[in-house]
N, C-alpha and C positions, 0 to 999 in steps of 0.2 A: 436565380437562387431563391429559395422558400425559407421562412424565419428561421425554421428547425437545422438546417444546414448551417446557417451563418454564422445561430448562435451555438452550437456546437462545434464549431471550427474556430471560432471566439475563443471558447474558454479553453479548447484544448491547446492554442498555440500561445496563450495569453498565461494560461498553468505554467506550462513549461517554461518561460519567462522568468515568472515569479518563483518555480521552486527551483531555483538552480543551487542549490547548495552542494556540497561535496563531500564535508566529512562523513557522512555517513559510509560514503561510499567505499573512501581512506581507509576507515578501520573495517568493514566486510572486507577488503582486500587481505587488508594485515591479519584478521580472524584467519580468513582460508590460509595466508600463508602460513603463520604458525601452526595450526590443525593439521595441513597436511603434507607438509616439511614439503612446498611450494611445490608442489606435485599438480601439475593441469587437474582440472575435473570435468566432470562432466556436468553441467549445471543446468535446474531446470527455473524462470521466473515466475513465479505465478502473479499475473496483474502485471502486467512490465511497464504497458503504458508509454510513453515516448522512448523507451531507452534509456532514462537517465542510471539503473543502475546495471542493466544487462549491455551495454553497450563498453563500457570502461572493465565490467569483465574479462566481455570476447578480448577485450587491448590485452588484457595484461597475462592471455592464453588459454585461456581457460574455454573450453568447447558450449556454448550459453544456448541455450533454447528458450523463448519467453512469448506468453500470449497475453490476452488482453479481451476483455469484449467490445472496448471502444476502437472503432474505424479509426476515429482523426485520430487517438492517440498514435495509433500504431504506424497511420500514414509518416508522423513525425520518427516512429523508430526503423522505420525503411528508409527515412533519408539516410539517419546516421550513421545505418550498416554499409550502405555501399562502402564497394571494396574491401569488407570484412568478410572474411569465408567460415570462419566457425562462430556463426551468430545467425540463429534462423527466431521467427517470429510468427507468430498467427493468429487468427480470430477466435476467441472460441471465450463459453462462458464459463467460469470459474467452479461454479456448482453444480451443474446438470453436467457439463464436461468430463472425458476422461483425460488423465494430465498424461496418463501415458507410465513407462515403469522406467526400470533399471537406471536410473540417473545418481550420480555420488552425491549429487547436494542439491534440496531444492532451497528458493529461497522465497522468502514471504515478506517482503520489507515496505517501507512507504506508508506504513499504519495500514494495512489492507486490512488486517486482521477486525480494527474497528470500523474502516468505513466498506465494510462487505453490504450491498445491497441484497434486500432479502424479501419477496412475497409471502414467509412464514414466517418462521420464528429466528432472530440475532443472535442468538447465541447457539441456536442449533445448526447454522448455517456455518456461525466459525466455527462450530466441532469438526463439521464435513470438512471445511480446511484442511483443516490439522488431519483428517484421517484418508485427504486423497495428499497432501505431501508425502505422508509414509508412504500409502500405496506407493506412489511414482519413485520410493527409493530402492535402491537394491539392499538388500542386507548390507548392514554396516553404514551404511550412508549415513547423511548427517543433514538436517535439517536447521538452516539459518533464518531464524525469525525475530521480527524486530517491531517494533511498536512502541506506542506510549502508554506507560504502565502508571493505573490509578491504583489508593488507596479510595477506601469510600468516602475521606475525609476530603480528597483533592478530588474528587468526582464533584462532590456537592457543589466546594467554590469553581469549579472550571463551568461545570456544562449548565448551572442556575442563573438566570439573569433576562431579562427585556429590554430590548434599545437597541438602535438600527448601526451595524458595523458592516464594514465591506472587507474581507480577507485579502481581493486584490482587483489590482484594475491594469489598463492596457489598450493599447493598439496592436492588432493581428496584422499578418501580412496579405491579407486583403482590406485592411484599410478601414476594419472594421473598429470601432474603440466601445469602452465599456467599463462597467463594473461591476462584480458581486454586491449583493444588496442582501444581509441578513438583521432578520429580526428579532433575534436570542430564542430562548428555549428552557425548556424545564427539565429536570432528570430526575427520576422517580427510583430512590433507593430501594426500592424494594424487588422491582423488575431491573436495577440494572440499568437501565433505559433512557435515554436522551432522543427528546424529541424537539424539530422545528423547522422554519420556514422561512423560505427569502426567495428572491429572484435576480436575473442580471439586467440590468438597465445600458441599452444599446445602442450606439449609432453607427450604421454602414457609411461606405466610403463615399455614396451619394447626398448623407446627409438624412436619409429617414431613421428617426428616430421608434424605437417598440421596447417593450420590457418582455422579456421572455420569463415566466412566472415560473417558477419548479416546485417542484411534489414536494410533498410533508419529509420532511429526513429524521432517521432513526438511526439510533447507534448504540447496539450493548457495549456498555463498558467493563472488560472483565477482570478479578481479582487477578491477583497471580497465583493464588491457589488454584483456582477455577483451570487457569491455562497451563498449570503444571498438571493438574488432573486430568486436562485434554489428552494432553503427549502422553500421561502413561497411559489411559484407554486405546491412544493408535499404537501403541507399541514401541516408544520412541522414552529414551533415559533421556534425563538431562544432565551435559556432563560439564558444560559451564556457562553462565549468566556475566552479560558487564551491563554495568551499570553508565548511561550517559556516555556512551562510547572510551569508557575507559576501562579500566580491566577492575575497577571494583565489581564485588557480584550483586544482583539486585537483591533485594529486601523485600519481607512483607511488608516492614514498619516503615518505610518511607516516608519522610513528612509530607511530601508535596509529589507531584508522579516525576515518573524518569523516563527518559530512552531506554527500553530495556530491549538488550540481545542478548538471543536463547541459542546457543549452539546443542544440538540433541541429538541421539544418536539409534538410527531404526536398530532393533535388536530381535 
């Protein structure tokens, strides 16, 4: 096996570890059932990544389609579909990609919206988002997106800072162990923009040790004006916002950012 293998099979099974959390996933359930008086849908994931939100979907009936452009992610949401029959998955890239049409809901959850990788421009890239979700709805559909939502005041304290932190560490089932190694980063109110750098620091189940070093990372951070302005450019109302997965609606004026989910409606 070559470094690039390892350590991408590392952090993708070593992720999945670390993010298991659920509530999220709780109340997307509880959003669809209230929204559509618990009526199946037809569901599209964009970015699904191991399954952790398109898989508890298909459970609870709902017909789920969900892609990905990571391999090993997706290797891990083939395990968990076996013997589930409406939940199909695929390779394919987020932005050059077509997501495909007539689906009741797609969903955009996991912060994809912020951590969208992009060769041009961040914020133009999550516009495309938002304007191939519409595409891939049918009329009436409804688009579920969720994210962490800055003001420019919580951008400043969150994404400013220098000093080495690691988000997570692990043993893979290859025997692999390891940890994220980041370096902080600066964010530039003016672009929006958050930039920085780290690497994961490695040891295979032989005992050779390497640091697999990764790219410069970028991230527009967007108001929530900016992404209500998104959805009305693709066509899409907003017909309610919660706030930290409860049913408060979200704010411009937030002190500090929130979990925000957007239920929207193609129109």
């Amino acid at each position: 096996m070559n470094r690039d293998f390892i350590a991408k099979h590392w952090y993708a099974d070593v992720y999945e570890q670390f993010e298991n959390h659920t509530n999220d996933v709780e109340f997307f359930l509880k959003v669809l059932r209230e929204q559509t008086n618990s009526t199946p849908q037809n569901i599209l994931e964009a970015a699904c990544g191991g399954g952790r939100i398109s898989v508890p979907l298909a459970q609870a009936g709902h017909k789920v389609t969900g892609f990905d452009a990571d391999e090993f992610m997706l290797l891990r949401c083939y395990n968990k579909m076996k013997d589930i029959k409406n939940i199909a998955c695929y390779q394919a890239d987020a932005v050059s990609s077509d997501w495909g049409a007539g689906f009741d809901v797609v969903v955009m959850a996991g912060n994809v919206l912020i951590n969208i990788e992009s060769e041009t421009d961040y914020a133009e890239a999550q516009q495309i988002f938002i304007r191939k979700a519409s595409a891939a709805l049918r009329s009436g559909g409804h688009l579920l997106l969720d994210y962490d939502q800055h003001t420019d005041a919580s951008a400043r304290k969150t994404f400013n800072g220098l000093g080495e932190s690691s988000y997570f560490s692990g043993t893979d089932d290859l025997g692999t162990s390891g940890r994220t190694v980041s370096w902080g980063g600066a964010y530039d109110p003016v672009t929006q923009i958050w930039s920085g750098i780290g690497h994961w620091e490695l040891t295979t189940n032989n005992g050779e040790q390497f640091i697999y070093a990764g790219k410069p990372r970028y991230k527009h951070i967007p108001m929530l004006n900016q992404v209500y302005g998104w959805l009305t450019d693709a066509g899409l109302t907003v017909e309610k916002s919660y706030r930290n997965y409860t049913d408060e609606p979200v704010s411009e004026n937030e002190p500090d950012y929130v979990k925000a989910t957007i239920w929207a409606k193609k129109v």
